[in-house]
PDB file of N, CA, C, O and CB in Angstrom:
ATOM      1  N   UNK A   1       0.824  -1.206   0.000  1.00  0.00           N
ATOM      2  CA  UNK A   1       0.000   0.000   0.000  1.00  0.00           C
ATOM      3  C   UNK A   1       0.860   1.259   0.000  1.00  0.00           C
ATOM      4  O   UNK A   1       1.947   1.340   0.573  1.00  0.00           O
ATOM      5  CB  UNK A   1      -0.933   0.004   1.209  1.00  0.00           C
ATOM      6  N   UNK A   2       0.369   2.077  -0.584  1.00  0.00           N
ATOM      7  CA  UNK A   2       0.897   3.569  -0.675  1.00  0.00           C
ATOM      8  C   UNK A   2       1.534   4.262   0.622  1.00  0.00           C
ATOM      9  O   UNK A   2       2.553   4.946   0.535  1.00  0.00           O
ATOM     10  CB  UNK A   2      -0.311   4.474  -1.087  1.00  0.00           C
ATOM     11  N   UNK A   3       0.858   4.037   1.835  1.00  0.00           N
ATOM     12  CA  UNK A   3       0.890   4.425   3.337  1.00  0.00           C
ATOM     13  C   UNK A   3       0.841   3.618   3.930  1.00  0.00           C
ATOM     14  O   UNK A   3      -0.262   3.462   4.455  1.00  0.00           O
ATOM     15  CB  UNK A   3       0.095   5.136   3.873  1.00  0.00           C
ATOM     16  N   UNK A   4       1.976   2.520   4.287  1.00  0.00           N
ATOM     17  CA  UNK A   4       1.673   1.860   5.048  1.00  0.00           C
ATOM     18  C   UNK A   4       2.188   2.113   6.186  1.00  0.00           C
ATOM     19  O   UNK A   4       2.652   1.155   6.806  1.00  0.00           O
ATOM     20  CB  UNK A   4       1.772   0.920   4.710  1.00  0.00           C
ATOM     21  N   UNK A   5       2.252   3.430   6.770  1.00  0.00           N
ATOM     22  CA  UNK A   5       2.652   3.794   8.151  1.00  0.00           C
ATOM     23  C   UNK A   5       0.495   3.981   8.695  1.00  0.00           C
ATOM     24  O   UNK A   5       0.006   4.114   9.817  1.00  0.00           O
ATOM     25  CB  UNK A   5       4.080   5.762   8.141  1.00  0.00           C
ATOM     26  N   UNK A   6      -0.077   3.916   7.564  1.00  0.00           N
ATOM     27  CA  UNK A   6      -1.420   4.421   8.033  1.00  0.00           C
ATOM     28  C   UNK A   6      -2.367   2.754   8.058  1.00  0.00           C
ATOM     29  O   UNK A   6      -3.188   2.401   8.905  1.00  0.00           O
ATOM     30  CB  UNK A   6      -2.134   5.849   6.702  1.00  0.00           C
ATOM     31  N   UNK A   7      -2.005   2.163   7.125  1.00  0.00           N
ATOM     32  CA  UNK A   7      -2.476   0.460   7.052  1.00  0.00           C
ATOM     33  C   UNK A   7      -2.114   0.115   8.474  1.00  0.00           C
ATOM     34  O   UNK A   7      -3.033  -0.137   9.254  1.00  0.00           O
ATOM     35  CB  UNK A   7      -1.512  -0.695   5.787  1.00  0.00           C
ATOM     36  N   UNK A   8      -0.762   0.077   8.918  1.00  0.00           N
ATOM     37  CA  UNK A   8      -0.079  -0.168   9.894  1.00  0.00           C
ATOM     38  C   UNK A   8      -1.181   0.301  11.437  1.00  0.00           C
ATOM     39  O   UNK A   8      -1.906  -0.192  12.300  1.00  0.00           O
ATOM     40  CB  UNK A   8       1.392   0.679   9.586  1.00  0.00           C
ATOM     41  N   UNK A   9      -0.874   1.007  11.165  1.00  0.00           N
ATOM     42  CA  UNK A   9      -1.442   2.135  12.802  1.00  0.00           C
ATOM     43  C   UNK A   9      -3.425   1.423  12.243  1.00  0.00           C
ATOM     44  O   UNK A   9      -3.914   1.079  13.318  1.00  0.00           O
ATOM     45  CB  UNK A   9      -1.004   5.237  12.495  1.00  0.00           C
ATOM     46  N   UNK A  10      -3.962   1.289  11.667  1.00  0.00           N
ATOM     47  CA  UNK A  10      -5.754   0.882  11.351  1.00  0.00           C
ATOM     48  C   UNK A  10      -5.519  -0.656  11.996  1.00  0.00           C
ATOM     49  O   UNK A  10      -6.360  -1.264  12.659  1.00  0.00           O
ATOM     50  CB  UNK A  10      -6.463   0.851   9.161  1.00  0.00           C
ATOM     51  N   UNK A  11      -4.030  -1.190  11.607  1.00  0.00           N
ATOM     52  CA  UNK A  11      -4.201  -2.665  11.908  1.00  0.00           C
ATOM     53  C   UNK A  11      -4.220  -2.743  13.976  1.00  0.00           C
ATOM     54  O   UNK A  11      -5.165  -2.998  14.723  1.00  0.00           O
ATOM     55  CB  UNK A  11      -2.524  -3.663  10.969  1.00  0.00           C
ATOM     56  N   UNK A  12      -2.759  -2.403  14.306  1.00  0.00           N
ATOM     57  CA  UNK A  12      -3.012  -2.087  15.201  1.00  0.00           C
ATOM     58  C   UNK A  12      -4.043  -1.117  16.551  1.00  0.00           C
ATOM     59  O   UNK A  12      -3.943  -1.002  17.772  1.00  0.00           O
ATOM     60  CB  UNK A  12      -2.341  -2.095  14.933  1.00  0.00           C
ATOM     61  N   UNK A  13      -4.899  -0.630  15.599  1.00  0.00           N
ATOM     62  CA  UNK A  13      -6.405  -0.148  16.272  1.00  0.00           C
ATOM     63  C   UNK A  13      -7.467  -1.393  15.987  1.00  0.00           C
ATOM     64  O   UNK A  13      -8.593  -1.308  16.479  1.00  0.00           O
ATOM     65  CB  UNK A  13      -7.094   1.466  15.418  1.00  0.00           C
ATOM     66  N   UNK A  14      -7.188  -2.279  15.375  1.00  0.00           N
ATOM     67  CA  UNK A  14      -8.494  -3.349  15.047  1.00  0.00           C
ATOM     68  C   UNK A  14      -8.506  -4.311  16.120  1.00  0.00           C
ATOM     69  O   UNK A  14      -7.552  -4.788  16.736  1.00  0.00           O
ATOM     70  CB  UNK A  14      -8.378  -4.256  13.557  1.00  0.00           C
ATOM     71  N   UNK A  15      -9.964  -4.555  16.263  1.00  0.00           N
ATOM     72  CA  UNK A  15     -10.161  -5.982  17.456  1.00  0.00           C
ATOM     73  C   UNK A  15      -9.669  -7.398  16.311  1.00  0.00           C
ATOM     74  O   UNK A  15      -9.159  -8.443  16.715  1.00  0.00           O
ATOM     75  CB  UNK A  15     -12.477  -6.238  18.182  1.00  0.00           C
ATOM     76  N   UNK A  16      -9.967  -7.093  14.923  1.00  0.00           N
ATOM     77  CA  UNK A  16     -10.205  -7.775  13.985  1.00  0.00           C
ATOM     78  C   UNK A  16     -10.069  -7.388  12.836  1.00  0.00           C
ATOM     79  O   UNK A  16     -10.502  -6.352  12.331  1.00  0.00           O
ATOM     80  CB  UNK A  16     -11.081  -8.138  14.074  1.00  0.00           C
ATOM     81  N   UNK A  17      -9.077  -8.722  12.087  1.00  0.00           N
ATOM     82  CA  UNK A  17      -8.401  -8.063  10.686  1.00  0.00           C
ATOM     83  C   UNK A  17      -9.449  -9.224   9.614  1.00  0.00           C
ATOM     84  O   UNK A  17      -9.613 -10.340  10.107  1.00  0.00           O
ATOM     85  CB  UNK A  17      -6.091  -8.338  10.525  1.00  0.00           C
ATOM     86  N   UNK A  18      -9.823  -9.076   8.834  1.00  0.00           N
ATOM     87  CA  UNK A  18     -10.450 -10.069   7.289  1.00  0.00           C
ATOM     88  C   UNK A  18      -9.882 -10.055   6.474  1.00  0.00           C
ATOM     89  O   UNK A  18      -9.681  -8.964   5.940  1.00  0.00           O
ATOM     90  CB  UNK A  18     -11.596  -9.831   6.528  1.00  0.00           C
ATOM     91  N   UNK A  19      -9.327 -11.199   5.942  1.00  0.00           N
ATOM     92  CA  UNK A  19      -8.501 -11.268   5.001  1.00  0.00           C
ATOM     93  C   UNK A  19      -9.469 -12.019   3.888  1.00  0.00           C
ATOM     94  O   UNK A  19     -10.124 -13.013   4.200  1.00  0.00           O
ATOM     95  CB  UNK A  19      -7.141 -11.967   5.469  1.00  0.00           C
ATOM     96  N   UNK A  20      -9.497 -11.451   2.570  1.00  0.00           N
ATOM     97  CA  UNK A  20     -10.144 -12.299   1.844  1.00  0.00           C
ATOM     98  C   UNK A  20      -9.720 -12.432   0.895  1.00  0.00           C
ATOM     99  O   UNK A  20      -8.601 -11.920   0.945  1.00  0.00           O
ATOM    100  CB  UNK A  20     -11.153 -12.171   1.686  1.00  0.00           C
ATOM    101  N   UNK A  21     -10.055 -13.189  -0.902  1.00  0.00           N
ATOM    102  CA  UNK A  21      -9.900 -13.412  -1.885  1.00  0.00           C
ATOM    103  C   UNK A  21     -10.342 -13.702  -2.940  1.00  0.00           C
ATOM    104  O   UNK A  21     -11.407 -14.293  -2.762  1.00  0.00           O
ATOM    105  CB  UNK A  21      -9.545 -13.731  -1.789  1.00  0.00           C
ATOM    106  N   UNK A  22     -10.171 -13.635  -3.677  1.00  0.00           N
ATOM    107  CA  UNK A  22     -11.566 -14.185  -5.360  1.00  0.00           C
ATOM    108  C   UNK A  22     -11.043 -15.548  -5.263  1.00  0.00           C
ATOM    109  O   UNK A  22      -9.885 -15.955  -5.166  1.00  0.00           O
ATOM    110  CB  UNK A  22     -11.273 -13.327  -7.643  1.00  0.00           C
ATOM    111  N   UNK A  23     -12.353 -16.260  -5.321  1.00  0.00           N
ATOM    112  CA  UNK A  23     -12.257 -17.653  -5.158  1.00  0.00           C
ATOM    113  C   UNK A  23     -11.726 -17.909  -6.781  1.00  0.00           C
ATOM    114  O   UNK A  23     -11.378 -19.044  -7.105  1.00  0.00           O
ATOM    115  CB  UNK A  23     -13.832 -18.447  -4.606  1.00  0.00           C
ATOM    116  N   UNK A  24     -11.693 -16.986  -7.596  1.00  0.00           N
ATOM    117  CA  UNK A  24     -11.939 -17.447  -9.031  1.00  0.00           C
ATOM    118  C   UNK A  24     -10.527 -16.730  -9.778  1.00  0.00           C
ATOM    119  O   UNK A  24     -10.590 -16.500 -10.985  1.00  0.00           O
ATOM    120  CB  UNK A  24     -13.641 -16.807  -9.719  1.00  0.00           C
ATOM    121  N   UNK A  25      -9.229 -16.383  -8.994  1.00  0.00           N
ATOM    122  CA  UNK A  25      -8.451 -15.648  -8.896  1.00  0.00           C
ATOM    123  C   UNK A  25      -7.536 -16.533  -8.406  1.00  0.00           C
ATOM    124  O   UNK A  25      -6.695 -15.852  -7.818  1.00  0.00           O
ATOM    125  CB  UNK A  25      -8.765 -14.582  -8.313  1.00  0.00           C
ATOM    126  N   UNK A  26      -7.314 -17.436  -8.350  1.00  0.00           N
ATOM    127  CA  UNK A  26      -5.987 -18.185  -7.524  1.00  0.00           C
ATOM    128  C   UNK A  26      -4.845 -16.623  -6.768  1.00  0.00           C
ATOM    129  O   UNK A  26      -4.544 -16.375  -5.601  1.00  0.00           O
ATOM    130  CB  UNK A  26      -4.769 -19.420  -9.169  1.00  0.00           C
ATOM    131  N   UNK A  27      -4.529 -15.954  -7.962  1.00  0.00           N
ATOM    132  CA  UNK A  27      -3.441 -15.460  -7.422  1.00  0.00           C
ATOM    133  C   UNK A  27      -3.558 -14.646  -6.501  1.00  0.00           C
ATOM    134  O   UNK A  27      -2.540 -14.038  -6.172  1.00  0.00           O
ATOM    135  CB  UNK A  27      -2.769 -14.999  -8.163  1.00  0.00           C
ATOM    136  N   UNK A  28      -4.965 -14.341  -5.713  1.00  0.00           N
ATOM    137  CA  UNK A  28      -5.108 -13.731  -4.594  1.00  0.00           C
ATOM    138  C   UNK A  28      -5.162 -14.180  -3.704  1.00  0.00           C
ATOM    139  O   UNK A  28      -5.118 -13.524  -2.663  1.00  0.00           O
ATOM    140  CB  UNK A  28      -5.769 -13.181  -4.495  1.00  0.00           C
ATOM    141  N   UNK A  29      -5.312 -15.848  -3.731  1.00  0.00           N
ATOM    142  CA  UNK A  29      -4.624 -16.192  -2.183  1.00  0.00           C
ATOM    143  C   UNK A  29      -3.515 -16.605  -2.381  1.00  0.00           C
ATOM    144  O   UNK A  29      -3.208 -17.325  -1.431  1.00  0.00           O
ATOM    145  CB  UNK A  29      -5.245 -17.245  -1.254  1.00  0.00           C
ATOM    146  N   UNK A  30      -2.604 -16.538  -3.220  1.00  0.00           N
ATOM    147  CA  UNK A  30      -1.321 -16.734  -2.767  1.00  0.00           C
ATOM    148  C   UNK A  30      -0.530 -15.314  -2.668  1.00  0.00           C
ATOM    149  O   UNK A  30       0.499 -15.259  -1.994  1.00  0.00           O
ATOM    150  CB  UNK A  30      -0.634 -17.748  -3.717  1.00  0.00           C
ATOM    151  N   UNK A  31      -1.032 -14.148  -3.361  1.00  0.00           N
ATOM    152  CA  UNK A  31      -1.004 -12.556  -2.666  1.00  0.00           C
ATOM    153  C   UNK A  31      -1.160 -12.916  -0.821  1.00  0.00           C
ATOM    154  O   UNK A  31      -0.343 -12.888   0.098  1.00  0.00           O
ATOM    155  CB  UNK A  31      -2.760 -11.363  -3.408  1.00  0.00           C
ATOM    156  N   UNK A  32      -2.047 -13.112  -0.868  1.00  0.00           N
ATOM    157  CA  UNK A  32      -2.316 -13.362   0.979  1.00  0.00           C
ATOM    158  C   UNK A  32      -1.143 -14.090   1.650  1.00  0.00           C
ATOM    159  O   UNK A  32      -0.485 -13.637   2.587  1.00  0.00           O
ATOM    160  CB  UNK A  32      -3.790 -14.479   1.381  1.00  0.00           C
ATOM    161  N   UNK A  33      -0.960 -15.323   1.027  1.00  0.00           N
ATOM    162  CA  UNK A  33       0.206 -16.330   1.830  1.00  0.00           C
ATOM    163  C   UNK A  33       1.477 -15.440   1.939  1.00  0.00           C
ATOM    164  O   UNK A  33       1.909 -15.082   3.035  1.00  0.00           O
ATOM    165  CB  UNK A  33       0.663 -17.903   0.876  1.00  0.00           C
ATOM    166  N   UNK A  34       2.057 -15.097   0.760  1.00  0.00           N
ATOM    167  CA  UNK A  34       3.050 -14.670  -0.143  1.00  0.00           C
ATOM    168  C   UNK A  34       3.408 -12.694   0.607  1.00  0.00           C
ATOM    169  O   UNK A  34       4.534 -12.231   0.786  1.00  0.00           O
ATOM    170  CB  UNK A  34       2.193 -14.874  -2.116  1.00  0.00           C
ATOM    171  N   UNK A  35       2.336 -12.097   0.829  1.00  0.00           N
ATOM    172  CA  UNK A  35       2.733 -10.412   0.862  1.00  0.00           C
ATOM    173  C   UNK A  35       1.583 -10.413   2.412  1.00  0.00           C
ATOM    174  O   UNK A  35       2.265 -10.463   3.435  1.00  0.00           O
ATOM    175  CB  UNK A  35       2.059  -9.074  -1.087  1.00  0.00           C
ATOM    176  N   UNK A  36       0.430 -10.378   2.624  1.00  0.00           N
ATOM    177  CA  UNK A  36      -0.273  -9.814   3.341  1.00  0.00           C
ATOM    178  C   UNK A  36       0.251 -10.516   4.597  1.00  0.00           C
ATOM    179  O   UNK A  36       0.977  -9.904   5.382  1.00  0.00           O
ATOM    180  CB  UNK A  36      -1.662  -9.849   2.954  1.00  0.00           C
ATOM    181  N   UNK A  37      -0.117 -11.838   4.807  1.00  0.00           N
ATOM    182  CA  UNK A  37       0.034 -12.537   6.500  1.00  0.00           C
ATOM    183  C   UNK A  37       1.664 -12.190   6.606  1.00  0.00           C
ATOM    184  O   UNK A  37       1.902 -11.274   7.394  1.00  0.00           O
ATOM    185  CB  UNK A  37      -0.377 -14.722   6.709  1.00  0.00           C
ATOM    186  N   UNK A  38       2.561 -12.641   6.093  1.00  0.00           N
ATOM    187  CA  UNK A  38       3.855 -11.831   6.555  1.00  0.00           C
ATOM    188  C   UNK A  38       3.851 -10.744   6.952  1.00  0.00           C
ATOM    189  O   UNK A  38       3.969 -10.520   8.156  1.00  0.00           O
ATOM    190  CB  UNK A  38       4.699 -11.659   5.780  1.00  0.00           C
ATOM    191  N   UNK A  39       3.689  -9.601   5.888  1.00  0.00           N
ATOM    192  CA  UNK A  39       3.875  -8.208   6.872  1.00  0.00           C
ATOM    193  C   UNK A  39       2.794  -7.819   7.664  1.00  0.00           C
ATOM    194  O   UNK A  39       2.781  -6.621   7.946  1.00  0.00           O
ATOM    195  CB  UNK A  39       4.146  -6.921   6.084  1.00  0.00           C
ATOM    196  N   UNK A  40       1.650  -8.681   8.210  1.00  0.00           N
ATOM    197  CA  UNK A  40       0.866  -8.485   9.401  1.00  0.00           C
ATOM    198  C   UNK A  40       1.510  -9.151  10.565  1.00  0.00           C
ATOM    199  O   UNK A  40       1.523  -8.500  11.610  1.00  0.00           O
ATOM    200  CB  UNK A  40      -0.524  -8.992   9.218  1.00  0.00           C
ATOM    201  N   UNK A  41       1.881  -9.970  10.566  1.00  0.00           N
ATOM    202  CA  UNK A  41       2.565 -10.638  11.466  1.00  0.00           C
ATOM    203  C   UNK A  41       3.846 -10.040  12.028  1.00  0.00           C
ATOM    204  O   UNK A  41       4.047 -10.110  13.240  1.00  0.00           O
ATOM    205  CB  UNK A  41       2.793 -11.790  10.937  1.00  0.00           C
ATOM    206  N   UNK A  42       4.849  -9.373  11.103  1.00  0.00           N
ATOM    207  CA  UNK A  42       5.390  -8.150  11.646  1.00  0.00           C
ATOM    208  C   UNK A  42       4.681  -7.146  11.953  1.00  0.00           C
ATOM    209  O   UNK A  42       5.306  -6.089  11.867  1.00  0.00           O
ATOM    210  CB  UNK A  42       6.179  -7.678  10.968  1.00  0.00           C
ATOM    211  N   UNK A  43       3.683  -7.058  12.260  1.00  0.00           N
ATOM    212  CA  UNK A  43       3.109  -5.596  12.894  1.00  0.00           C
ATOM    213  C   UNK A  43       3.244  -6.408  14.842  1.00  0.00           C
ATOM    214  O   UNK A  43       3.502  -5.634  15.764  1.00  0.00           O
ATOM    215  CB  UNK A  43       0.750  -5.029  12.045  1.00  0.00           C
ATOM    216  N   UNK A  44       3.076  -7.600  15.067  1.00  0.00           N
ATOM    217  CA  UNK A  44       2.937  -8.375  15.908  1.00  0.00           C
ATOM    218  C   UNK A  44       3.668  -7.702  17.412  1.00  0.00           C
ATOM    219  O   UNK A  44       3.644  -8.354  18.456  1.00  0.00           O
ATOM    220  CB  UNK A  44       3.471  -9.658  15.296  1.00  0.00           C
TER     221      UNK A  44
END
């Protein structure tokens, strides 16, 4: 993301993060495996 000092700081204000994907898109859950759960998990 463009700002991710601002993604960052929304994650850490959430009770709860949703991660989702196009079922009809393969390459958006491996976007998820691959880029998103890593650098959420460093927010940790």
């Amino acid at each position: 993301p463009e700002d991710w000092n601002k993604v960052a700081a929304e994650c850490h204000n959430a009770d709860a993060i949703v991660l989702t994907y196009a079922c009809d898109r393969p390459e958006t859950l491996d976007r998820l495996s691959t880029y998103w759960l890593p650098e959420l998990r460093r927010l940790e």
